[in-house]
N, C-alpha and C positions, 0 to 999 in steps of 0.2 A: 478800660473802655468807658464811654461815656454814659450817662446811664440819667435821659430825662426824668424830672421831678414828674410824676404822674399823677394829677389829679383832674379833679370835672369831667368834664367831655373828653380831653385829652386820655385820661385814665380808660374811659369807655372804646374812646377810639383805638388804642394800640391796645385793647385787649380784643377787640372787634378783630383788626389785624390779624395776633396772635392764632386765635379760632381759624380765620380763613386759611390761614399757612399751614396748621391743624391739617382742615378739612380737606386742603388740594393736596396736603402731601410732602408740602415743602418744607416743613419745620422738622429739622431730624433730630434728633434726640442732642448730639454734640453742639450744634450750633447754641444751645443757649450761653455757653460760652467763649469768648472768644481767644481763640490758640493763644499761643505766647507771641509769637510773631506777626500777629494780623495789626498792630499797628504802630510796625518798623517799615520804612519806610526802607524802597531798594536804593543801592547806591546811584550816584551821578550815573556809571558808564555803566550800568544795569538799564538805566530810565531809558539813555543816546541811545541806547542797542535796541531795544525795545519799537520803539518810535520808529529807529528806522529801516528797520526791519519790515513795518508794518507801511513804513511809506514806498520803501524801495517793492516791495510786493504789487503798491497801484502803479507806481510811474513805469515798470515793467510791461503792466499790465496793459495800459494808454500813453504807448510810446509820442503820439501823435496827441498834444493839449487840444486842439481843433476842431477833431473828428466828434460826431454826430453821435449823442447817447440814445440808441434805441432801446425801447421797454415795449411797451404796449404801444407807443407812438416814436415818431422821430423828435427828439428835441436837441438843439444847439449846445455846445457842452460850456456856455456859460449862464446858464441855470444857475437858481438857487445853490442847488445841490452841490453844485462843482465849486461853486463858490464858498461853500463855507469850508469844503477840502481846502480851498487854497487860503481862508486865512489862518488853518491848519499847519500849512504848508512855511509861510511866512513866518509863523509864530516859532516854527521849528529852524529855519532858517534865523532867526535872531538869537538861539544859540550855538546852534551848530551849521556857521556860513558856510557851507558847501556851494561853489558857483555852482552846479549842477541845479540848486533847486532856484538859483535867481531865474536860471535860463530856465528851468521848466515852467513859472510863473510869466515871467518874461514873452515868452514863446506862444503861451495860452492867451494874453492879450491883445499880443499883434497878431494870432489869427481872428480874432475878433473886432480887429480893427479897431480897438476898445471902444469897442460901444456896449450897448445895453438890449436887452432882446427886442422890445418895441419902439426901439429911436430914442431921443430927447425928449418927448413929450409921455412917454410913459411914467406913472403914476405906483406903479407896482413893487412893494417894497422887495418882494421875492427876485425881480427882475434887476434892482440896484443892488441886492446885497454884490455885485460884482466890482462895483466901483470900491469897496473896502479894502481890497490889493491893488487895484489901479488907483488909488493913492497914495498908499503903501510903497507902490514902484516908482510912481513921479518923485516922490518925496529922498528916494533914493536918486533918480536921475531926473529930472525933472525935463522931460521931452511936452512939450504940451498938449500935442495928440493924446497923450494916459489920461489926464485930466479931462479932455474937451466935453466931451457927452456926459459924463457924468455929473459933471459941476453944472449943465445943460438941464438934464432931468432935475437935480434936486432945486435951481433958480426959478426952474417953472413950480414948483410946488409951494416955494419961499413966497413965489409973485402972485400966487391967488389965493383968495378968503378959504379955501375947500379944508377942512381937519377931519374927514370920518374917513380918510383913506384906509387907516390900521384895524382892519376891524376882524384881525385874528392876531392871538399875540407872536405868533414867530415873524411877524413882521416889524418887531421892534427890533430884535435882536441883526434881520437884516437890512434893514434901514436908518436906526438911530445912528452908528458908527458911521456911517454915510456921512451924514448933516454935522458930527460931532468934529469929525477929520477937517471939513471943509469951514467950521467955526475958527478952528483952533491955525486951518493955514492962514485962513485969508483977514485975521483976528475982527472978524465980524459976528457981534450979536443974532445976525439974524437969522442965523443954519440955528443958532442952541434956541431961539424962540418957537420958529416953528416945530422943530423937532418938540417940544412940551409941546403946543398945541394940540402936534397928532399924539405924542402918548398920552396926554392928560384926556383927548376924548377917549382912546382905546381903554383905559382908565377908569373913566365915569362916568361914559356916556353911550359904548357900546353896551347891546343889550338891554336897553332900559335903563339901568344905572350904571354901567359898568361892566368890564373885565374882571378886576378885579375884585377878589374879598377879604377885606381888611380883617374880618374873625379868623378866618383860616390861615391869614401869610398866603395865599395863592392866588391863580389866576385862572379862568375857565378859558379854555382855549376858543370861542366863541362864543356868540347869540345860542348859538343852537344847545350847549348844556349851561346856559345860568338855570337856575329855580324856575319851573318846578322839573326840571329834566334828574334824575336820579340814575347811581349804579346801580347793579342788580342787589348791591348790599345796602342801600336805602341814603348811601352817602352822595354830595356833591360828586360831578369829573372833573378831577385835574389832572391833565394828562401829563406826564412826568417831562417827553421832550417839549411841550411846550411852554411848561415852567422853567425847565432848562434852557428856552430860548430866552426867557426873561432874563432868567440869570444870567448867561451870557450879553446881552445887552447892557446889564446893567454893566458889569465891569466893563464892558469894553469903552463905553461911553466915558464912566469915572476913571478910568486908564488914562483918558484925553485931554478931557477939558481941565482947564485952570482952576484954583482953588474958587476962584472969584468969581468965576462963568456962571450964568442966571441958572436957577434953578439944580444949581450940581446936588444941594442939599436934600431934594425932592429924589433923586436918583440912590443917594448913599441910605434914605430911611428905608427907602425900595428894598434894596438890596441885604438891608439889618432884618426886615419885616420876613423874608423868604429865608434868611439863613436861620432866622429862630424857628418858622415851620417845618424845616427839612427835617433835621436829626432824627427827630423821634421819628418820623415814619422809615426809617432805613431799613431795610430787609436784615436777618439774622446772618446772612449770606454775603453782606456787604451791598447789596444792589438797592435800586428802588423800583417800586411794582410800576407799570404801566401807568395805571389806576393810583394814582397815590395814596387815594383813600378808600380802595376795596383792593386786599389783594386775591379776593377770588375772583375778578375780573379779567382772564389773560394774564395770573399772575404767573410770574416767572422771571428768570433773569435778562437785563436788558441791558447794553450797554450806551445807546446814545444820552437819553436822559442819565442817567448815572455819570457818564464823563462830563456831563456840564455842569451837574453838579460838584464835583470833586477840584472843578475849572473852580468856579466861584468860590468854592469854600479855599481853596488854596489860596486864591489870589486876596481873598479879603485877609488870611492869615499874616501874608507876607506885606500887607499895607495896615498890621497893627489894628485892624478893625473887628476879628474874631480872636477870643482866645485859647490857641493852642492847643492847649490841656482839652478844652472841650472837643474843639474838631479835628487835630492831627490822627486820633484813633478812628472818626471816621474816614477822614480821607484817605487813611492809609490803608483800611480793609478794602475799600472801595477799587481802589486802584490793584492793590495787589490779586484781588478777586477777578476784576476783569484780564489782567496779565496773565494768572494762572488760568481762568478759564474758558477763556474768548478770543484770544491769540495764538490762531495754527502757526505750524512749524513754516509755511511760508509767508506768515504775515497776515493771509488770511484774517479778517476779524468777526467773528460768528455773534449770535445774539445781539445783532442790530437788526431792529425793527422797521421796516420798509417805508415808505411814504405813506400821508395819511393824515388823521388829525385827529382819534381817539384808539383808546386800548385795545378795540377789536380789529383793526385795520392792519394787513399787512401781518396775520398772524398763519400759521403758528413761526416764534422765534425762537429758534435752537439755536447750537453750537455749527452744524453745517448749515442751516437755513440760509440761502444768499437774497439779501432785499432789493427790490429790485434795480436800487443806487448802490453802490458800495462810497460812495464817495463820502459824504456827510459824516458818513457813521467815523470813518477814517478820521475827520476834520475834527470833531468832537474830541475822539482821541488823544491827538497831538494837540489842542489848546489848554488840556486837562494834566497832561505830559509835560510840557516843556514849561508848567508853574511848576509844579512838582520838582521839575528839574532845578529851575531858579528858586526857588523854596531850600532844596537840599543845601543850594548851597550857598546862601543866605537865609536862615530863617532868622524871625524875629523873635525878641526873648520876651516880650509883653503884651497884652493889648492898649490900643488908645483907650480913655475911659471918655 
């Protein structure tokens, strides 16, 4: 197991940790070491079965792509939400083609007529994360109705001065892939330029300085917790699925563009800077707390954040950019932890955390707890899944240096 060099703050901070997992209850006596088996990773047709087990349980479930998700209000079911199930969905379909899921993707956009929740002139990146399968799908068939609206919305953002649109980070991870798709079809500069624009201000320029903190490798999910906003444990909030959406961003974006695409450099140190802050905070249990840096904050086990993480660390394994040795013991607790204890017998997937935008929201998260999307939590899943799967069966034998 891997086992971070602990000193300074970092030393103070996972023993900080340590005490609160103590204190809630969560640290059991076994867990300081890790089994023989927590970081063997399952076979190929363990991971397939798995996944779609857990997929065939939603699409079951929402025979009809179309229909109206009601919670607490009526929303359109191409939402954020369903959206990021579906590039769940697609990523699972790129190894196991099953036509069943082109057509349920398929099916989901022409009831939508592929558009976007507030027309072409909407600005909202939770609102475009949908156009990331609807180009996904043109690129597969290229009809030009998949395309039209979407390419619609992100032209109108490309054509005005406006950059403080991202001013929460899960709006990178559903909008940068947007701008990055449409660089990489139409080999135009100017989807990868403005896409920097709006992360470099969400970046440096929400909240007074920034999103970002380049001390910690993290990202505050808003204005509303930079400094001086504190956990009840006196630390920064970084809330887990929203660094998780960074991470996800990043890859999906460095997935895309060309070696030579402006700013790709900017995105890869990104992506080095969060993988070196993860590790050490992992739960003894394989997971990561809500809170990443209190885990008596709603600590407990969670699975969204945790699958985008295990996304990223996987993916950057299989692109030579993390080394192995270090992260395949976490990614493999990680995953086989949420397998063994977050996946009911019907696919079910428990300890996902509801909507929301910090650790007390949408709680309490157990094993039955249902959030009030099950969609997303699914999507995280299979994007987390199906590297893992292409991992298995190709890993890499080095890192880049």
């Amino acid at each position: 197991m891997y086992t971070p060099l602990l000193t300074g703050p970092m030393t103070r901070r996972i023993f900080g940790q340590t005490l609160g997992l103590l204190s809630a209850g969560l640290l059991l006596p076994g867990w300081a070491v890790a089994a023989p088996q927590a970081a063997k990773l399952p076979r190929k047709k363990d991971l397939l079965k798995t996944m779609t087990l857990a997929n065939d349980y939603f699409m079951q479930k929402w025979p009809d792509p179309g229909k109206e998700i009601v919670t607490n209000k009526t929303r359109p079911s191409h939402i954020w939400t369903r959206a990021v199930y579906y590039e769940g969905l697609m990523a699972l379909y790129g190894v196991d083609k099953q036509k069943r899921y082109y057509d349920y993707a398929v099916d989901w956009g022409q009831k939508h007529q592929w558009g976007i929740r507030n027309g072409v002139t909407d600005r909202n990146a939770d609102n475009q994360c949908c156009g990331q399968t609807y180009i996904d799908l043109y690129q597969l068939d290229p009809q030009p109705e998949r395309i039209r609206d979407i390419k619609a919305s992100i032209d109108n953002m490309v054509q005005s001065d406006k950059v403080d649109d991202w001013n929460w980070i899960d709006a990178l991870q559903m909008a940068m892939p947007v701008f990055a798709r449409l660089g990489v079809l139409y080999k135009d500069d100017k989807y990868f330029e403005k896409m920097f624009q709006l992360y470099d201000f969400a970046k440096t320029g929400h909240g007074g300085n920034g999103l970002f903190n380049p001390q910690d490798g993290l990202w505050w999910r808003d204005k509303d917790f930079v400094p001086p906003y504190r956990e009840p444990n006196g630390e920064d909030c970084y809330w887990s699925r929203g660094n998780g959406w960074v991470v996800a961003a990043m890859v999906r974006v460095l997935s895309l563009m060309p070696n030579n695409a402006p700013h790709r450099d900017e995105y890869q140190q990104m992506f080095l800077a969060m993988m070196k802050a993860l590790p050490p905070l992992q739960r003894p249990d394989g997971y990561w707390n809500v809170s990443l840096h209190d885990p008596t904050h709603f600590g407990g086990k969670e699975l969204t954040g945790t699958a985008l993480f295990v996304y990223g660390m996987t993916w950057g394994m299989r692109q030579g950019l993390l080394d192995q040795k270090q992260y395949l013991p976490i990614v493999a607790k990680a995953w086989n932890a949420m397998v063994t204890e977050c996946v009911h017998k019907d696919g079910f997937l428990g300890y996902v955390q509801g909507t929301g935008k910090e650790p007390k929201d949408s709680q309490p998260v157990t094993y039955d707890s249902k959030p009030d999307f099950e969609d997303y939590g699914l999507g995280c899943f299979l994007l987390a899944g199906t590297e893992l799967y292409k991992f298995v069966d190709n890993p890499p034998v080095t890192a880049k240096s």
